[in-house]
ZANU-543501 format. One record per residue (C-alpha): residue number from 1; residue in one letter; chain; x, z, y. Coordinates in steps of 0.02 Angstrom, whole numbers. Each point is the difference from the previous one (the first is absolute). Last residue first. Layout:
BEGIN
 num residuo cadena     xx     zz     yy
 NUM       A      A      X      Z      Y
...
//
This chain:
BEGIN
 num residuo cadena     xx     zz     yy
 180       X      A   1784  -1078   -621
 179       X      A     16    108    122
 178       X      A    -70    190     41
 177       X      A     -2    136   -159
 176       X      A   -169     65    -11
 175       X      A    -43    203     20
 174       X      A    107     13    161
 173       X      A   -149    -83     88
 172       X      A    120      2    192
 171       X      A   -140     39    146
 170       X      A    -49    180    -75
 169       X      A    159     70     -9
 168       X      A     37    -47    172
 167       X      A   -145     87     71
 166       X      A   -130   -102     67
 165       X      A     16    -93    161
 164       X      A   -118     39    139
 163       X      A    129     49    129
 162       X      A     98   -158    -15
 161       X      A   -176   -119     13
 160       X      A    -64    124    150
 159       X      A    169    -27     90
 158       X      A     19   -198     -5
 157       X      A     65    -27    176
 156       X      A     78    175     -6
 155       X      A    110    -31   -155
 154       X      A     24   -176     73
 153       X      A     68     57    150
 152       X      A     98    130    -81
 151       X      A     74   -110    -93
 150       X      A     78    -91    140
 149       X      A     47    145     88
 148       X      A    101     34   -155
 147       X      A     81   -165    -16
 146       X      A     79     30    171
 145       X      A    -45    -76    186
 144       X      A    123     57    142
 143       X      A    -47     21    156
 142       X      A     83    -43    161
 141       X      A    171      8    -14
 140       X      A     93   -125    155
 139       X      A     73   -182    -43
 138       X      A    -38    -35    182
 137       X      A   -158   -118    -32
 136       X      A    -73    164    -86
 135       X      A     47     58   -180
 134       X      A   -112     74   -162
 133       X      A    124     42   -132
 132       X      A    -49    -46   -182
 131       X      A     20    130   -131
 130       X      A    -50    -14   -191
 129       X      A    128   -131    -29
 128       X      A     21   -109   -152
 127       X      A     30   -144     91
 126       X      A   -119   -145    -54
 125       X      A   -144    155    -19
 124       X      A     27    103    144
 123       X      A     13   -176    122
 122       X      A   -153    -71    -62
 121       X      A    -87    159     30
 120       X      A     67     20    179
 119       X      A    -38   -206     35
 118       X      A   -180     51    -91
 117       X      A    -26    125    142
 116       X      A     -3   -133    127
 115       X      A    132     -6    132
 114       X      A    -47     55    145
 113       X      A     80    174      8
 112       X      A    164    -69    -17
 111       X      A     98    -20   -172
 110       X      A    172     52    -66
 109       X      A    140    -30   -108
 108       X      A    127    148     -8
 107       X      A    155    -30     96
 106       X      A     99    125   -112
 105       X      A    -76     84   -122
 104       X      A     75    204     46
 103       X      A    149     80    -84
 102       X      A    146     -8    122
 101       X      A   -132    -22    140
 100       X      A    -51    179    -25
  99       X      A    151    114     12
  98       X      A     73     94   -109
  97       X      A     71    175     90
  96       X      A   -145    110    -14
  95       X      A    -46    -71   -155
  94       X      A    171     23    -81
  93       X      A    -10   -116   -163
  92       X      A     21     53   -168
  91       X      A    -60   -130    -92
  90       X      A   -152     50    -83
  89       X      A   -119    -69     99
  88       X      A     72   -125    161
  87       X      A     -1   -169    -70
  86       X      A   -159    -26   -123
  85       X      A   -103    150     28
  84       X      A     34    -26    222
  83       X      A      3   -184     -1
  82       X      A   -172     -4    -90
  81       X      A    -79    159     95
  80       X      A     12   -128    150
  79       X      A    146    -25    124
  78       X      A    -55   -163    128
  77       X      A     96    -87     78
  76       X      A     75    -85    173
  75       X      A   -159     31     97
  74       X      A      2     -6    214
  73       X      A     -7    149     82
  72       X      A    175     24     69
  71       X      A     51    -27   -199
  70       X      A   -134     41   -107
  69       X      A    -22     66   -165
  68       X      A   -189     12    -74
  67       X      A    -24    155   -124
  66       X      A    -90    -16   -168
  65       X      A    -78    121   -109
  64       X      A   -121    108    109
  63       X      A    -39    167    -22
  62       X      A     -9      5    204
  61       X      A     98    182    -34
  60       X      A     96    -70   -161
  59       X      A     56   -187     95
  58       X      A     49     94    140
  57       X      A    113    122    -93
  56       X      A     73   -114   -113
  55       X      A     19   -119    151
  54       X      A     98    131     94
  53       X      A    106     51   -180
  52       X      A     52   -199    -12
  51       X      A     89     22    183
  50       X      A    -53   -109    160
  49       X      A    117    -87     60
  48       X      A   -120   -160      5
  47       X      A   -161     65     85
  46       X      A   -113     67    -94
  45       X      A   -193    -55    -26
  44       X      A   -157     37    -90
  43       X      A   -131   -131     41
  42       X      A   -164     62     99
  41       X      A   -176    -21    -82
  40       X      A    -43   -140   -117
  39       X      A   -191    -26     38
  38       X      A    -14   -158    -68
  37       X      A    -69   -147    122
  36       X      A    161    -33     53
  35       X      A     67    -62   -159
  34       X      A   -135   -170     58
  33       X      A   -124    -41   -119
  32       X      A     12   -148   -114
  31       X      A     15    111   -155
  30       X      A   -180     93     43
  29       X      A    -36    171     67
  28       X      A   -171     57    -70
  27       X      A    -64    117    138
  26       X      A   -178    -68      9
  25       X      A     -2    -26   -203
  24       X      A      6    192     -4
  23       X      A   -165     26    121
  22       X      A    -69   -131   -132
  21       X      A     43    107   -165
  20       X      A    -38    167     89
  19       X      A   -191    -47     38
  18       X      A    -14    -74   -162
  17       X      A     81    176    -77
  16       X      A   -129     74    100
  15       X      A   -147    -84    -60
  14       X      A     46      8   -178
  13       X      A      9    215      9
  12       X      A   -145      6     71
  11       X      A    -80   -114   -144
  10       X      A     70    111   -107
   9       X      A    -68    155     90
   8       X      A   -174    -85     -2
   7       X      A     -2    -28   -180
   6       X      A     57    172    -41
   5       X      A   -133     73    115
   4       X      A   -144    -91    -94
   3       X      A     60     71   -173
   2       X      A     48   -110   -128
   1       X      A    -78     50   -181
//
């Protein structure tokens, strides 16, 4: 026996996920769009001379993972958690002494707010990065667009379909072997 109530709390429930569905669609951000409509927020930047234990520091209190060099303002690298785990961990290094543009990308390729976010994608995937630096006409930091951001635009863009999964052990039949 369905009770009247149930029906009408289902049917509730429909009407606002229809309501949320096309209030979603208004902020979809397509590929064509311009990197400047993302919110990216300020770039982290040092100035060259700068030791590896300041952009630690800075990169732990904005718990970041990247930092953008400059050189009077305009970008010559970039030092992500990369260059730190591949070049600086483990190795005995002074951090208070080491300084960043011995261990930063050097001339890092870059994009301008303009560009479409499919240039930034492109770029990610062809080069392996998840960084791109976001520079002015004067070679000055930006933004930066990351593979994270990136996900988290879809994650929010398609929030009620991540939020309704099922468990994992109840999307994978463990029961039946999977192939052929």
């Amino acid at each position: 026996m369905i009770l009247h109530t149930d029906i009408d709390d289902e049917q509730q429930w429909l009407e606002s996920m229809e309501s949320d569905e096309s209030s979603e669609m208004g902020k979809a951000i397509k590929i064509e769009d311009p990197i400047s409509s993302l919110n990216l927020g300020e770039p982290l930047i040092l100035e060259k001379g700068s030791s590896i234990r300041t952009a630690l520091n800075k990169m732990q209190s904005q718990l970041e993972n990247y930092i953008m060099v400059t050189s009077n303002g305009s970008l010559i690298g970039i030092l992500t958690e990369r260059d730190i785990l591949m070049n600086i961990t483990g190795k005995e290094y002074d951090l208070e002494i080491s300084l960043i543009e011995e261990f930063m990308t050097k001339n890092p390729e870059t994009l301008s707010m303009e560009d479409p976010l499919a240039y930034a994608l492109n770029k990610m995937h062809v080069g392996g990065f998840r960084h791109v630096p976001i520079v002015d006409n004067q070679n000055e930091p930006v933004g930066i667009i990351t593979l994270s951001k990136i996900v988290s635009i879809i994650a929010d863009f398609f929030n009620q379909d991540i939020i309704n999964l099922p468990p994992l052990d109840r999307m994978v039949d463990t029961s039946s072997p999977e192939g052929g």
